[in-house]
C-alpha positions in Angstrom: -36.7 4.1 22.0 -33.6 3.7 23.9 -34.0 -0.2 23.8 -34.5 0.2 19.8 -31.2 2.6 19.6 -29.2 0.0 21.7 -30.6 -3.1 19.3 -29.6 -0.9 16.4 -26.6 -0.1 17.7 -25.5 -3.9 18.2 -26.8 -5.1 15.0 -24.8 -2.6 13.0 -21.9 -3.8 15.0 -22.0 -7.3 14.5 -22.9 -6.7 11.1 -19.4 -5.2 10.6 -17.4 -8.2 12.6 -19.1 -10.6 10.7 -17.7 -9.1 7.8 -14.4 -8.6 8.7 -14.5 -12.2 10.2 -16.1 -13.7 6.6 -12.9 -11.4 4.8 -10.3 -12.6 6.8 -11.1 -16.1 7.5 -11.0 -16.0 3.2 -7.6 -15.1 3.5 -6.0 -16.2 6.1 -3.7 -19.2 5.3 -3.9 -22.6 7.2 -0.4 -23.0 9.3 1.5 -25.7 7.4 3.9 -26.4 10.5 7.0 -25.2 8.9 10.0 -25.4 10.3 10.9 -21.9 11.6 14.6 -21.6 10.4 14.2 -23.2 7.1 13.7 -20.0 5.2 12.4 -19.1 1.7 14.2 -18.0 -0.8 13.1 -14.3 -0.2 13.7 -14.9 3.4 17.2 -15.4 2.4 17.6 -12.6 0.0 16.1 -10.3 2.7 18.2 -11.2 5.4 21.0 -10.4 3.3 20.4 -7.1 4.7 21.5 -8.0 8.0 24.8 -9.3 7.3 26.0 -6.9 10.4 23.6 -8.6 12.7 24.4 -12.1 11.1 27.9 -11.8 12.6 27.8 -10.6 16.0 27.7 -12.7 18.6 24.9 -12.4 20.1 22.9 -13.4 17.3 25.0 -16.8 17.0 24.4 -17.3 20.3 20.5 -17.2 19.2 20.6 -19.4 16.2 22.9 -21.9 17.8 20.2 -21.9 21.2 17.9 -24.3 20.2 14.6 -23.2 22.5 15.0 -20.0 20.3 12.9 -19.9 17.1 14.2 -17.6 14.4 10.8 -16.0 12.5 10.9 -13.0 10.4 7.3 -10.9 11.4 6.2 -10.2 7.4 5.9 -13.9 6.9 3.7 -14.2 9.9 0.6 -12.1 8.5 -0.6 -13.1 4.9 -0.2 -10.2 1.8 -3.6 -9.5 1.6 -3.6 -8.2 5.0 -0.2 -6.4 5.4 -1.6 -3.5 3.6 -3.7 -2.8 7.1 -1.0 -3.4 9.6 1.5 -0.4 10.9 4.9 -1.8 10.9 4.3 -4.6 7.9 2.5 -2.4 6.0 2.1 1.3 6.5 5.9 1.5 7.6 6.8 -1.5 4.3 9.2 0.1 2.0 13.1 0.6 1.3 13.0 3.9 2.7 11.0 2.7 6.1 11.2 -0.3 7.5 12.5 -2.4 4.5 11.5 -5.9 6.0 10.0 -6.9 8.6 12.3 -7.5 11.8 13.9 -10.4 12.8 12.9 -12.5 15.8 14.0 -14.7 18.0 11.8 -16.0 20.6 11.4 -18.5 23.2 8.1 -19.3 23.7 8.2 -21.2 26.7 10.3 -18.6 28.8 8.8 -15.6 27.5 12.1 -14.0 25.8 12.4 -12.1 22.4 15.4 -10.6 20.6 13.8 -8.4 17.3 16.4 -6.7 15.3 15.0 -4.1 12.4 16.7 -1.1 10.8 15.2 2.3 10.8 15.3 4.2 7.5 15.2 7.7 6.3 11.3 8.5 5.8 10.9 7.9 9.5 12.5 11.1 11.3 10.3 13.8 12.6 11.0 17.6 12.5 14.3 17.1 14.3 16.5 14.4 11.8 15.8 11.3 14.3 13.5 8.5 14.3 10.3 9.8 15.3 9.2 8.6 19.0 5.4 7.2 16.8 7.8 4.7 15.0 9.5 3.7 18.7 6.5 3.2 20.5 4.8 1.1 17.7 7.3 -1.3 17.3 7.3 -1.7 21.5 3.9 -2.2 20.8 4.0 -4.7 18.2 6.6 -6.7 19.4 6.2 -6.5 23.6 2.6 -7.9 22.1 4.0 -10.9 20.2 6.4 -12.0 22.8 3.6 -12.4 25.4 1.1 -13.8 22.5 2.4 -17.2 23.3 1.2 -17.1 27.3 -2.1 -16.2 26.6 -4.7 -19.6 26.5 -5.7 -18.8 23.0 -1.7 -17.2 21.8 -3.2 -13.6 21.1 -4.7 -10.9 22.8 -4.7 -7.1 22.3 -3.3 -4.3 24.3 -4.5 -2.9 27.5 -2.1 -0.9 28.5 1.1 0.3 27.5 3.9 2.9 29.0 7.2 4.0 27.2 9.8 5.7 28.6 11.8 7.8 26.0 15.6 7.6 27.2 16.9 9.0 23.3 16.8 9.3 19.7 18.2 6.7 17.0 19.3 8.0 13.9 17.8 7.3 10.6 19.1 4.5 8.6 20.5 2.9 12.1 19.9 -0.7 13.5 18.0 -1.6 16.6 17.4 -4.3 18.8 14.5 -5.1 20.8 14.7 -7.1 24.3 11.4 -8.4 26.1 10.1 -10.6 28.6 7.4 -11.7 29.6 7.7 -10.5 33.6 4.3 -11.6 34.7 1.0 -13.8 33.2 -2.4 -15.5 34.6 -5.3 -16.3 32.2 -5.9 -13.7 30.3 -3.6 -11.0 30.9 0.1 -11.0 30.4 2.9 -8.3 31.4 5.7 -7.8 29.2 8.8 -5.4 30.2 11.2 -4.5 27.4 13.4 -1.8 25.7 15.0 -0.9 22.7 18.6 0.0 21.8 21.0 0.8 19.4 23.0 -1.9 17.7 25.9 -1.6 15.8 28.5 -4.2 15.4 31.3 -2.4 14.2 31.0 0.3 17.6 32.6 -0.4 20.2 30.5 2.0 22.3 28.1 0.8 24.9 24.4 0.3 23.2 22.5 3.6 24.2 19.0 2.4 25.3 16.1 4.6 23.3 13.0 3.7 25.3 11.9 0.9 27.4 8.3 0.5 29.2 5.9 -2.4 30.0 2.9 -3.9 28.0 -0.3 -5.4 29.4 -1.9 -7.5 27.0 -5.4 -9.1 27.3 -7.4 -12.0 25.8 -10.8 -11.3 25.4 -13.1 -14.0 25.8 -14.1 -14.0 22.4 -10.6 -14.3 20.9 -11.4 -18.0 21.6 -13.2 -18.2 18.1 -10.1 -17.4 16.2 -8.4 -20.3 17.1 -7.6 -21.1 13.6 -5.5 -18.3 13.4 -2.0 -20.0 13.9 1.1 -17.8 14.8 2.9 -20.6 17.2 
């Protein structure tokens, strides 16, 4: 009998990745090989709302560095799956996170800049951003800078620790730093923190949180090499 649960068990299982394999692979697009900083037209309307960002320095300093490519992270995952993922989806409206962040990212050495503002609906029971919002953007985004060290350019997370330094306030700018600190085969190590940006201050940036990621390939990951992100 316990043979016969087990068999059940793992045909039920695949039964349910197959599915979600069949579904996605029907919508997942084919990557083109776009240029990265030729942007669409909504990409241009968008990051009209980081005009602030557009003129500080350090963001220059990014679009004028050439081993840095510029991505915005809703154009990276196709409509028809946004509606499942946290910061693209859940978190997708004026009153969240209005757009996805902005990136910049240097694949070969392991280093991200993501800016993103934090809007109103996202404060807890104390008027700031709640630490959920915090830790899933570390997530998300300690995750995609290390995507591009791993053999098949994603993985999942293994472990991740965030230290909460402070609070941001709603409808405030942040910007996420990361690097990719350690990686072998499968597993990568990413160390990175956020802090608060604002062009106009002339106040040091107050970090919110910073912590490490450990993300993993599983061997199976190796199927989904039509999934293109880099």
């Amino acid at each position: 009998m316990g043979i016969l649960r087990f068999a059940g068990r793992t045909i039920v299982s695949s039964g349910f990745f197959a599915a979600g394999f069949v579904m996605c692979a029907h919508a997942w697009p084919s990557s083109k090989g776009d240029d990265p900083k030729v942007m669409s037209a909504r990409n241009k309307e968008t990051l009209s709302l980081f005009n602030s960002v557009q003129n500080s320095a350090i963001f220059q300093r990014l679009i004028d560095d050439s081993s840095f490519r510029m991505l915005i992270s809703s154009d990276l995952i196709p409509e028809a799956h946004r509606v499942n993922h946290v910061g693209l989806g859940l978190l997708n409206s004026p009153k969240k996170i209005n757009i996805g962040p902005l990136i910049f990212i240097n694949p070969e050495k392991g280093e991200m800049y993501s800016f993103c503002r934090l809007n109103s609906n996202l404060v807890g029971t104390d008027g700031k951003i709640h630490n959920g919002v915090i830790s899933t953007l570390m997530d998300e985004s300690l995750c995609f800078c290390g995507f591009p060290k791993l053999p098949s350019k994603r993985g999942v997370t293994a472990r991740l620790n965030i230290n909460y330094h402070a609070k941001a306030a709603p409808d405030s700018m942040v910007m996420l730093v990361a690097k990719v600190t350690n990686h072998h085969n499968r597993k990568c190590v990413i160390n990175g923190h956020i802090e608060t940006y604002d062009e106009k201050s002339l106040k040091k940036p107050e970090v919110i949180a910073d912590g490490e990621c450990i993300l993993v390939q599983p061997k199976w990951f190796k199927y989904f090499d039509w999934v293109h992100l880099f």
